[in-house]
N, C-alpha and C positions, 0 to 999 in steps of 0.2 A: 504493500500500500504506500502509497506515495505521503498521504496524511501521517502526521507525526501522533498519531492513535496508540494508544496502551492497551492491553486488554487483561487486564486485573479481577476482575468482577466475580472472576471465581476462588478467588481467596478471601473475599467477605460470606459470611455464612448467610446472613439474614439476607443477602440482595437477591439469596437463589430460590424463594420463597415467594407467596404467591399472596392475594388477599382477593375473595370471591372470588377464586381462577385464574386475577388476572396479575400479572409480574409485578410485586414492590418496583416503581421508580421513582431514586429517594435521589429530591434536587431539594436537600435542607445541610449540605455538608455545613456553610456558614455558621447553623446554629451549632452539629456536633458531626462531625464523622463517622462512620460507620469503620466498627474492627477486623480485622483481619483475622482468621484463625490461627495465626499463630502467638499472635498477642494473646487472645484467648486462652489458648491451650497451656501459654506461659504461666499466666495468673494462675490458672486451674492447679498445674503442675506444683507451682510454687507450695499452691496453700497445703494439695495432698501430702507431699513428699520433703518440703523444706523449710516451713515457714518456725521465724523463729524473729526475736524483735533485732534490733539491731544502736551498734554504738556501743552496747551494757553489757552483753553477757559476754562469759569466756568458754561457754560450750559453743562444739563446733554449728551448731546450727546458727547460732547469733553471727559465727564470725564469716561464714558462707554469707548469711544475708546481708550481712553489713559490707562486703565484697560486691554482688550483686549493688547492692543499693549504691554504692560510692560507684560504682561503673559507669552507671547511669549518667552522675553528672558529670563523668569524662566523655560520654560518649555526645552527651548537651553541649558541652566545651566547644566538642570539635566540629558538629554539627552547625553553630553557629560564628566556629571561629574567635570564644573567648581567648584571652591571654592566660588564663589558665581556669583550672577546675574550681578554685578560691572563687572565682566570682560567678557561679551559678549555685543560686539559693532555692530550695525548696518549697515551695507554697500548695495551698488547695489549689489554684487556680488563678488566671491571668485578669482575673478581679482579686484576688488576695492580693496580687502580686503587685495591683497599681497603687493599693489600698498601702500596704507597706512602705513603697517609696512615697506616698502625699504625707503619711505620719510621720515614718522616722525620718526622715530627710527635710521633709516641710518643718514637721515643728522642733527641728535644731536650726532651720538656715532662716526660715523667714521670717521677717518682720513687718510691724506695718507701714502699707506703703510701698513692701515689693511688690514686685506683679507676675502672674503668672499669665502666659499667654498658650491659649486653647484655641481648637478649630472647630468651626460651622458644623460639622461633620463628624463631630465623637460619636463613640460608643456611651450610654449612659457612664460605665464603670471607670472611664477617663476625666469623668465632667464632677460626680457629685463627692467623691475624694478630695478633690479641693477644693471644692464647696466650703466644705466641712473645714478643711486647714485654714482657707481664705478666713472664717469666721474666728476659729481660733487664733490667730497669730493680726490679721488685720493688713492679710496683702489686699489684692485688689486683680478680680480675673480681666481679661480682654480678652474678646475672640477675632480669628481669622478672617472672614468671609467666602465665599466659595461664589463659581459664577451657577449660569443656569445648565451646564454639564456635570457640577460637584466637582468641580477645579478649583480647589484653594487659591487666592488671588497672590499672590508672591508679593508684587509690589504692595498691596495693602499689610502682609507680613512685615515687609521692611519697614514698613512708615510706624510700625510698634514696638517696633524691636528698641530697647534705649539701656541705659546702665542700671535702670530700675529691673530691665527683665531679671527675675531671678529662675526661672524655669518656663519650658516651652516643651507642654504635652501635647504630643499627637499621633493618629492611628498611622500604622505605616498603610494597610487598606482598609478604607469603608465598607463597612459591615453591611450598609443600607445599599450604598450605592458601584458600590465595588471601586471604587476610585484609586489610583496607586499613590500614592501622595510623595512630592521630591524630597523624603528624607533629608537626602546626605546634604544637599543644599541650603534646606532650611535647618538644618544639623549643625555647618558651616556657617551660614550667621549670625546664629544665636551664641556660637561658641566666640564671636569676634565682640560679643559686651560683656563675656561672662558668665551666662547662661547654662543652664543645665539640660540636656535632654532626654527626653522618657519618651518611650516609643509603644504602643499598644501592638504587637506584633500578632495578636490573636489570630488575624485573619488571612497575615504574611507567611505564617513559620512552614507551612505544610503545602504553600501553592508556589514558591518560588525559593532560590538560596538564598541565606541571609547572614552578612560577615557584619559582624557589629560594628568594629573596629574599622571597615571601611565604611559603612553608613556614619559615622562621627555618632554613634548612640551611647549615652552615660547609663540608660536603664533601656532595658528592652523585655518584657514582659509577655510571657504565650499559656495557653493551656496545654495538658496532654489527651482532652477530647477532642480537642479536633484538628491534632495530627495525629487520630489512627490510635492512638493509646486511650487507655479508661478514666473517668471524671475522677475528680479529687485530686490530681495532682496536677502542679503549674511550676511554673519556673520564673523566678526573676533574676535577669542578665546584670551587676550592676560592675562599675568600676569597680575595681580593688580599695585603689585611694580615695574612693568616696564612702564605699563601704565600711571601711575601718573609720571615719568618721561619726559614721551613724549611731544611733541609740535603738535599739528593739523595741517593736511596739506590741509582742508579747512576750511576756515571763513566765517560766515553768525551768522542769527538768531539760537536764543537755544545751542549755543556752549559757551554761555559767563556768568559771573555774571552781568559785570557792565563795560558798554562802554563808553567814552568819548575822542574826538578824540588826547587826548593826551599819551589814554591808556586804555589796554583791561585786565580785570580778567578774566581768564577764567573758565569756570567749571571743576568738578573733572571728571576724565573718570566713565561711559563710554561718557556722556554726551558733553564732548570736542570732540570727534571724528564724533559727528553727525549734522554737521550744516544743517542748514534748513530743511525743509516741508521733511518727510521722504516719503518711498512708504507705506503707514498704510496700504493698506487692501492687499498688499500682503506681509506684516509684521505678519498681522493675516491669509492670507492666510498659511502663513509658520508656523505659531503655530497647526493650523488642520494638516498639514504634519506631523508634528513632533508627536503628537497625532495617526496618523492614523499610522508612522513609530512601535510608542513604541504596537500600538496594532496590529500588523502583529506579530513582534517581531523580532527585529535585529539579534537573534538567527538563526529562524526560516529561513529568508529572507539567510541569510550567508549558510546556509546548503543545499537550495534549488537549489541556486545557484553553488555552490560547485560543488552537483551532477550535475548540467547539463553542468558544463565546462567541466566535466570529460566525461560527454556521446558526447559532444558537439567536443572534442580535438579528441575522439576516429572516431568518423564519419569523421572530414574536414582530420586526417591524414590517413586513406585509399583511400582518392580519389588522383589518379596518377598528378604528375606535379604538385602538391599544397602544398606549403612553408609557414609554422607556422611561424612566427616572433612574437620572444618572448614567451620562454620555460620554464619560472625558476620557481622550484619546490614549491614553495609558490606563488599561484595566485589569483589573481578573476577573474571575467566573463569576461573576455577580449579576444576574437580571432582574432588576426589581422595575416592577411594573403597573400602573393603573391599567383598568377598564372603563371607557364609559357607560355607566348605569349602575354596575354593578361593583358591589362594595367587597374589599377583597376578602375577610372572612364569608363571604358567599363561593368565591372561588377556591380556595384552598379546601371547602367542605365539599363542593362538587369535583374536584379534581381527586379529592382523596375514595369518593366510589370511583374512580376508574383507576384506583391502584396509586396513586400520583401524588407523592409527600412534597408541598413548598412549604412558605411559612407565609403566615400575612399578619399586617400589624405594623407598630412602627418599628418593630426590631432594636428595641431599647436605646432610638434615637429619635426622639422627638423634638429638637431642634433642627435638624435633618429635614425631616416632614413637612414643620414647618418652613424652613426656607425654601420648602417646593412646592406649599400649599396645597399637599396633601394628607388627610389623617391617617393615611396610611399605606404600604403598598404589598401587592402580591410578588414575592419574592422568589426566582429558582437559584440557587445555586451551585455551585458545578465540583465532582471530585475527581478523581483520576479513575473514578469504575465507571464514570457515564458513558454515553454513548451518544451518536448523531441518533441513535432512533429513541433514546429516551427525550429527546427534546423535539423528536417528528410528532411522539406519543402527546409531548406537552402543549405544543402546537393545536395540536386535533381536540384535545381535552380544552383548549379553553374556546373555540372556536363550537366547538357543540356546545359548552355554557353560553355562548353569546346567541347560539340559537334556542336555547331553551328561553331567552331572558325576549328577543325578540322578535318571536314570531308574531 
């Protein structure tokens, strides 16, 4: 085949599965991924045959898993291109993980009257973390602007940028719109007042390669659902030398040297960032991800995708009354969409009798919505198991809702 197509789909267990006869076509990678059998079979293995806590004990079960689990963040290291395994920290999730840096980072740097500068186009989990700082310390948020494609304005970035910025959060991709956003650029000037940057990499980590260290990112932040690995477990990228800075925004066991209740030493990062009992087996479940990611190949996975946004854009804009939200000329698999008449929780429940998982809603970006003026939209998103006939299928599926709606 001449198309740079993958064909994966049979290493997901659930995708081969059926609902009223007719084939699961799940275009919700966005919200979570769908696992591979062998992440699966890992977990499973784990729990049967080795599970044991890890960091504490000195039987071999502990020391196997605490092997296992320190793998992982070598293998995150290299996957992203840390400068070393020290600055990849453990979290629930790439919402703990934003949550983390707005606390410990925010309420040791900011004060009021800094500013943090945010985009048009976050993710809720980007925006209301420093809400929260902004309130506590007494900075002051600005936002980006975006045009009417979801192209953050660059030059209105620069006209913000001053020696006040103390921090500049933003998604590497839109969750809503699928936008790729110029990181390394806007990485680049904010680093020329001072500034810090935090990267929501959620929707980056599993659809293209991501070297931190070249993007200019101080924090870069993902989940292990939706690159292929199981919930509960996230990652936060942070400098070395910023980290050992930081204060922990929780306290428990394994965070400390030496406790007595008059005072606490704590440990060097990453190790300060992780109190107590972590998720181990989907900590190693997230090392077979990252494993099963680097052997697909991040390349590979980017160009398949690619194509089928491109085939995928060309199909939903000849069907009449159907509004693309979110155009800008550097994308990934993101198709979020209106219908005229018809409201998109209508269409995601008529899509899902013909087998057909999107998401509709604002997809926990309602500043988003509103800068496009609408409450909401029908979303497919794309992974490396789709195919051109899952989105012939999606095509056909909303085209008979527009005929049920207007005959």
């Amino acid at each position: 085949m001449s198309k740079p197509y993958l064909d994966i789909k049979k290493n997901f267990p659930v995708l081969n599965r059926t609902f009223d006869g007719k084939p699961l076509i799940y275009l919700d990678t966005a919200a979570t991924s769908q696992k591979p059998a062998v992440v699966i079979d890992a977990m499973d293995r784990f729990y049967r045959e080795s599970y044991g806590t890890v960091r504490r004990g000195v039987y071999r079960l502990s020391e196997k898993a605490t092997q296992a689990y320190e793998g992982t963040r070598h293998k995150v290291a290299n996957l992203i291109n840390a400068a070393s395994d020290r600055e990849i920290i453990y979290t629930r999730g790439c919402t703990e993980s934003l949550n983390l840096v707005a606390y410990s980072w925010g309420r040791t740097f900011l004060k009021p009257g800094d500013e943090i500068i945010l985009s048009q186009i976050e993710h809720h989990a980007n925006i209301v973390p420093w809400q929260i700082v902004r309130d506590m310390s007494g900075a002051v948020i600005k936002t980006i602007p975006c045009d009417d494609h979801g192209q953050l304005l660059l030059d209105e970035y620069r006209k913000l940028l001053s020696p006040k910025t103390k921090v500049v959060a933003v998604n590497h991709v839109s969750n809503a719109l699928g936008t790729i956003n110029p990181v390394k650029e806007m990485a680049r000037l904010a680093h020329e007042v001072g500034a810090v940057v935090v990267v929501d990499g959620a929707q980056s980590i599993s659809h293209m390669r991501v070297d931190v260290q070249d993007l200019g990112a101080d924090f870069y932040a993902f989940s292990s659902h939706k690159m292929f690995g199981p919930t509960g477990a996230g990652i936060l990228y942070g400098r070395y030398d910023l980290l050992e800075k930081m204060l922990p925004f929780q306290g428990g066991g394994d965070m400390i040297r030496q406790v007595t209740f008059e005072r606490t030493t704590l440990q060097v990062p990453p190790h300060r960032f992780e109190a107590g009992t972590p998720s181990i087996v989907e900590v190693l479940g997230l090392g077979v991800a990252v494993d099963y990611l680097q052997t697909v190949g991040l390349e590979n996975i980017e160009a398949h995708e690619h194509a089928l946004l491109e085939y995928g854009t060309k199909l939903l804009s000849e069907i009449p009354g159907l509004h693309l939200i979110g155009t800008a000329a550097k994308k990934s698999g993101i198709l979020g969409f209106a219908l005229d008449g018809i409201h998109p929780h209508d269409i995601g429940t008529l899509l899902d009798m013909e087998g057909i998982a999107i998401r509709a809603g604002h997809h926990c970006a309602q500043p988003t919505m509103e800068r496009f003026g609408v409450p909401a939209t029908a979303r497919a998103s794309l992974g490396p198991y789709n195919t051109e006939s899952d989105l012939d299928a999606l095509a056909a599926g909303i085209r008979k809702i527009q005929g049920m709606f207007h005959h």
